[in-house]
N, C-alpha and C positions, 0 to 999 in steps of 0.2 A: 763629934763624929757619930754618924748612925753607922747602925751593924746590920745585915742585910743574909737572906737566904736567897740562891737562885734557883729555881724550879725551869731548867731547859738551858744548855747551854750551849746554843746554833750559835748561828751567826748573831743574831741580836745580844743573845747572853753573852758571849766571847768577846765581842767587840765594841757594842756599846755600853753593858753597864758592866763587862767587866774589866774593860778599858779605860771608862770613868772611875773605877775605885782605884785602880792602879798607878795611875795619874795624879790624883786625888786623893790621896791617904789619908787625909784630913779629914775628908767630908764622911767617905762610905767604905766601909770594909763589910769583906764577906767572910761567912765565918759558915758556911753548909754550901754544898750544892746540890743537885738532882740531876741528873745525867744519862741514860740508858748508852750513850756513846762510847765505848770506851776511853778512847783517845779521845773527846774533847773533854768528859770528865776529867780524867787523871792532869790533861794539860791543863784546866781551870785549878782543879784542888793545888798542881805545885806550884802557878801562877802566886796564887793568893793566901798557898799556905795553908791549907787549912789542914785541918785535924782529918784521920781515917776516920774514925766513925759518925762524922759527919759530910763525907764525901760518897753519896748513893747513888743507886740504877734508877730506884723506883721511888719518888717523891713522898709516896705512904712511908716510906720509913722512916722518914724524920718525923712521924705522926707521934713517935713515939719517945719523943723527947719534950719534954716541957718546953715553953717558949724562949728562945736561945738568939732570937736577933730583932730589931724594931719592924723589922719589914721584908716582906714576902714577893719577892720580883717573880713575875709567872711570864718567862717569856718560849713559853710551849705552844704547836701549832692551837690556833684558836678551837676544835675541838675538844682540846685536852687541857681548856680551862677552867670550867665549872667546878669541877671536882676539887681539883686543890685551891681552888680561889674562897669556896664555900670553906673546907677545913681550917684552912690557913685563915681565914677570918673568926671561926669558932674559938681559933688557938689564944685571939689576940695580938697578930697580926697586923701593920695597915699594909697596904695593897699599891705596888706599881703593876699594872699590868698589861702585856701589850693587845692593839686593835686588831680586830676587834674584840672586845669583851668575850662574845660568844657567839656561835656561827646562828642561834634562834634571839628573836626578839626575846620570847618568854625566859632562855637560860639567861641573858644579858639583865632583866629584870630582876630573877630571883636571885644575883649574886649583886645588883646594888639594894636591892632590900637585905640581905645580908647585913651590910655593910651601916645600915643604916642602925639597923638591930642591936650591929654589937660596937654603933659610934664610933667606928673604924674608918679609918681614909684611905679612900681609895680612885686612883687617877688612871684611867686607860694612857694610853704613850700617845698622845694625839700631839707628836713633835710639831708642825705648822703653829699651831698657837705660841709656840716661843720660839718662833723663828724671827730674827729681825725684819726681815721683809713683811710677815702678816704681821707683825707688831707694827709697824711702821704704818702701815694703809688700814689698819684699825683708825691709829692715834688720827691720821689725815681724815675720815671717816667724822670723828667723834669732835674734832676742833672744823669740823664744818665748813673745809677748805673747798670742797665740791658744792657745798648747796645742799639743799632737797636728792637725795638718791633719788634716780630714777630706775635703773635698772644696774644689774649685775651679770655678767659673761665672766664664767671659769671655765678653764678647759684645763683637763689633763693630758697630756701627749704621754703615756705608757711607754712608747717606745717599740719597733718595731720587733729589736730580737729580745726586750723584758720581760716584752708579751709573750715570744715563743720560750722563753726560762721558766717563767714563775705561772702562767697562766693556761698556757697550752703542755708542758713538757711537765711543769711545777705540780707543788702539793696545794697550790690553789686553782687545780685544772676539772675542779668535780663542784658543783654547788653544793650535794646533795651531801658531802663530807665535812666543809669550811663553809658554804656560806654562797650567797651570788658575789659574783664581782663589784657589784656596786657599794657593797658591804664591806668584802674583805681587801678593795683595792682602795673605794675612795671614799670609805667614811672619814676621813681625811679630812676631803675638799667639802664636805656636807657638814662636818664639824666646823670647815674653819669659816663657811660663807655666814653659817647662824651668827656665828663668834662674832664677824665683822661689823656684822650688821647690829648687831645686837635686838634683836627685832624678833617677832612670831613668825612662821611659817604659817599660812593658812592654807594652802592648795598643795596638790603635787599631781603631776603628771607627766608619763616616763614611756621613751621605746625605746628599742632596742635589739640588737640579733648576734648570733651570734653567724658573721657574713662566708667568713674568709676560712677558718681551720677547720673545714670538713673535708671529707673523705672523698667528695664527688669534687673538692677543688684537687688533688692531687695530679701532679703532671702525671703523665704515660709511663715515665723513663725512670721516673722516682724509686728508689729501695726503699725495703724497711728500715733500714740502719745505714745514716749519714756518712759512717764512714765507707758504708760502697756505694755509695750515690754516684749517678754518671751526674749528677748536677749539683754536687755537690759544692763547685767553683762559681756557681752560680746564681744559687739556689740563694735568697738574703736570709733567709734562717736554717740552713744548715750548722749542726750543733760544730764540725769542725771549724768553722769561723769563730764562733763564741765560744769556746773551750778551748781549743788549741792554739791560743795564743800566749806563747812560754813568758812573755814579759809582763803577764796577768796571772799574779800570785792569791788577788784578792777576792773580790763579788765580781761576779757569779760563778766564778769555777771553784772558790772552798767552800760551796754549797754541793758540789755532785760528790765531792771525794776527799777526804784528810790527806793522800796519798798528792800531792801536785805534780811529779815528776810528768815526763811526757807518758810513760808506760802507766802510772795512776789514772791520768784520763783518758787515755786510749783505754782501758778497763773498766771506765765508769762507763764510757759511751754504751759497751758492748754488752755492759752489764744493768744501764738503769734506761729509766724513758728515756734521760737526756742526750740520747743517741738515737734516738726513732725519730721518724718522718711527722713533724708538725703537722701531715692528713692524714695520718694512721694512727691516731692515739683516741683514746676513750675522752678528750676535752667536753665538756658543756657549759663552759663560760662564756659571756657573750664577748665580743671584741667590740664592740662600740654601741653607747647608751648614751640616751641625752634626757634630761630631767629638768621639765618647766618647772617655776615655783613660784607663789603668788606670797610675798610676805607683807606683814602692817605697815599702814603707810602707802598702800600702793604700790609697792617696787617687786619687777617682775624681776625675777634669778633665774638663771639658764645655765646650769652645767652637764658638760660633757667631756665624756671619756673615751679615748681615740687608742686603738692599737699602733694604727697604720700611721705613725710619727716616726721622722728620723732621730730627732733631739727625745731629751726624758728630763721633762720640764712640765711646768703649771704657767699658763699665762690667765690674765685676770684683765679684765677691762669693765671698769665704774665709771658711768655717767651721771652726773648729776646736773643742777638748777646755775650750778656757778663753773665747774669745768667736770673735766674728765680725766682718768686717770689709767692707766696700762704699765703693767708691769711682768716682768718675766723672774719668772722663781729663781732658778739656775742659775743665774745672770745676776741677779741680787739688783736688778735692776727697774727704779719706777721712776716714771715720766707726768707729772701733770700738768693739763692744758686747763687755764682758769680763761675765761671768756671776758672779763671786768677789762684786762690789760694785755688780753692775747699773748701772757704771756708764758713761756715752758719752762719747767723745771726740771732738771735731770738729778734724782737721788741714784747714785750708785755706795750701797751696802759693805763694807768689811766687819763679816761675822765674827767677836770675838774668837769663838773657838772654832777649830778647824773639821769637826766631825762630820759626819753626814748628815741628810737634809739640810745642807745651807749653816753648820754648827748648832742647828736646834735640837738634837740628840741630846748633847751636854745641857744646854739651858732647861730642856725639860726634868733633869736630875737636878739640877741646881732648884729651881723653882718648887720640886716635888720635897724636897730636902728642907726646905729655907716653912713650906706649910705646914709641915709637921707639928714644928714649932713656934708657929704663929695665930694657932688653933681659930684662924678666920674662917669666918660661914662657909659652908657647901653647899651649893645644889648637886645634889648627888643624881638627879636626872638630867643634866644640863649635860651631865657625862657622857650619856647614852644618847643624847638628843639625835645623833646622825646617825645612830641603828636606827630610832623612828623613822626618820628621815627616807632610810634606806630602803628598809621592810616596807611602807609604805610605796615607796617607786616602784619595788618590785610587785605591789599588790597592784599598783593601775597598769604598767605594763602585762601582765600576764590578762587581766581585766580590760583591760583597751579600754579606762575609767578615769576622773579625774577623782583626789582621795579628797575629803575635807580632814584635813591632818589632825589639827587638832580631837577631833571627834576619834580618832585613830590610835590616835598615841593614849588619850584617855583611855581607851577600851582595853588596851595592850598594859595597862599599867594597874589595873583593876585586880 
């Protein structure tokens, strides 16, 4: 069993890792947390038991204890990572930490040389790499059932009201605070394409806008606040649709308020953004980007990220020299067409565990767990590869440039 400190305990700290230790009492126990919440603090510390003078507001305070667990969980907004990711590695520490690393290339850098420094392990939460489905169409991938790749199409479908939660209403509604979207939504799907492929990135080239959540798309008749909207029955992202649904105890309404009753979020509405009009809000993220990429070998990648989706799914489509292959994330569902015998194969997925992303939440603890102790090699930049990745898209789209990546990444790593 590893022993484990949490630094933020939102939704991710509450429910994924500290729902896997409670589950799990074999593998990970916590034994500190960090908190400024009141009520998610105190409900973590009775959850797990833990000691008062290891149950804090402010993360610095556990600065002051000698090192007290094998590992340093940082699932604080990506802002509010650098700082205790750097200490907590000084301390001897290793490091789960979630995506992305850091809202600048450069802080994301200076906390894997960190790490490197003080021979510390440390794995951003890049759930898709141990999900069975991208596990799956690696292995197809790597046993050469397609041929020769020729090209790669991922798309993200966000989701149309995810988008106005997390991106327009959300704490990832500012670049200038967490990061562009490309970064803090889908270094994800740019982690998981290198992964697949296993292959260099050589090109990048990226647009993008941000179309639809501005101020000058606002209907006539629109309020400030959802809950007096003449269009509010109407409107597909009014927050009373997505909050005031009383048989929804979970994500995204125990992100606006601890409180769930119906008077809790009728007082979040009237009290936070998540009640304001999706054209009235300070947003600057884009809502839909698409990013060319020329990897070794020749094979062109193309992903894009879409607000304007019903479903909140990844779909994936590989072409290669022997078949083709599509698959739908959500659905756990992949299809390949081999050209030899024209013939189709339907894999449908049952995820071990039941968590979210597909039960990859849990396998990323399990696999993060099982390393520790298997002291096998790191590329500790392979980690950060999809901030390159990221920062880079973002540098040709504002540049209206194509990047030579690698040339990029080397500069950034210097």
């Amino acid at each position: 069993m590893k022993t484990a400190i949490l630094i933020g305990a939102g939704e991710r700290g509450l429910n994924t890792y500290g729902a896997y230790a409670l589950k799990y009492k074999d593998k990970l126990k916590f034994v500190a947390v960090a908190e400024p919440d009141d009520y998610r603090r105190n409900y973590f510390k009775e959850n797990h038991n833990i000691e008062d003078k290891y149950c804090v507001r402010d993360w610095k305070d556990l600065l002051k204890f000698p090192k007290i667990a094998d590992i340093a969980i940082i699932a604080t907004l990506e802002n509010l990572h650098k700082e205790p990711a750097l200490a907590f590695l000084d301390l001897g520490y290793n490091i789960l930490i979630e995506k992305p690393v850091a809202p600048t290339i450069e802080d994301s850098v200076q906390i894997i040389k960190k790490a490197i420094e003080k021979d510390k392990y440390i794995m951003p939460a890049y759930v898709l790499r141990f999900s069975d489905f991208y596990k799956k169409i690696r292995e197809i991938i790597d046993l050469h059932l397609l041929g020769e790749i020729v090209s790669v199409i991922q798309e993200e479908h966000i989701g149309y009201w995810h988008m106005a939660h997390s991106y327009v209403r959300g704490r990832w509604r500012k670049s200038k605070d967490v990061g562009p979207i490309i970064l803090t939504k889908s270094c994800h799907d740019l982690d998981i394409l290198q992964w697949i492929l296993g292959k260099k990135c050589l090109q990048i080239y990226s647009t993008g806008s941000l179309k639809h959540f501005r101020k000058e798309n606002c209907p006539n008749q629109a309020s400030d606040n959802c809950l007096d909207c003449k269009l509010k029955n109407s409107c597909p992202y009014s927050a009373t649709k997505i909050y005031l649904n009383m048989e929804n105890n979970g994500w995204p309404v125990n992100t606006i308020t601890n409180d769930l009753s119906y008077e809790g979020r009728i007082n979040a509405l009237r009290t936070t953004n998540f009640g304001k009009c999706v054209y009235k809000l300070d947003n600057d993220v884009l809502d839909n980007q698409k990013v060319l990429m020329k990897f070794d070998d020749s094979i062109d990648v193309i992903f894009t990220l879409d607000a304007f989706t019903h479903d909140k799914t990844r779909i994936i489509k590989i072409t290669g020299s022997k078949g083709e292959l599509f698959g739908n994330f959500a659905k756990n569902y992949i299809e390949i067409n081999t050209f030899s015998n024209d013939k189709k194969e339907v894999i449908e997925l049952n995820p071990k565990y039941k968590s979210s992303h597909q039960g990859s939440d849990f396998n990323l603890l399990d696999e993060f767990l099982e390393t520790l102790d298997s002291k096998k090699p790191v590329d500790y930049y392979n980690f950060i590869e999809s901030h390159f990745m990221a920062f880079a898209s973002e540098y040709s789209r504002i540049n209206n440039t194509i990047v030579d990546y690698q040339r990029y990444k080397e500069e950034k790593i210097r």
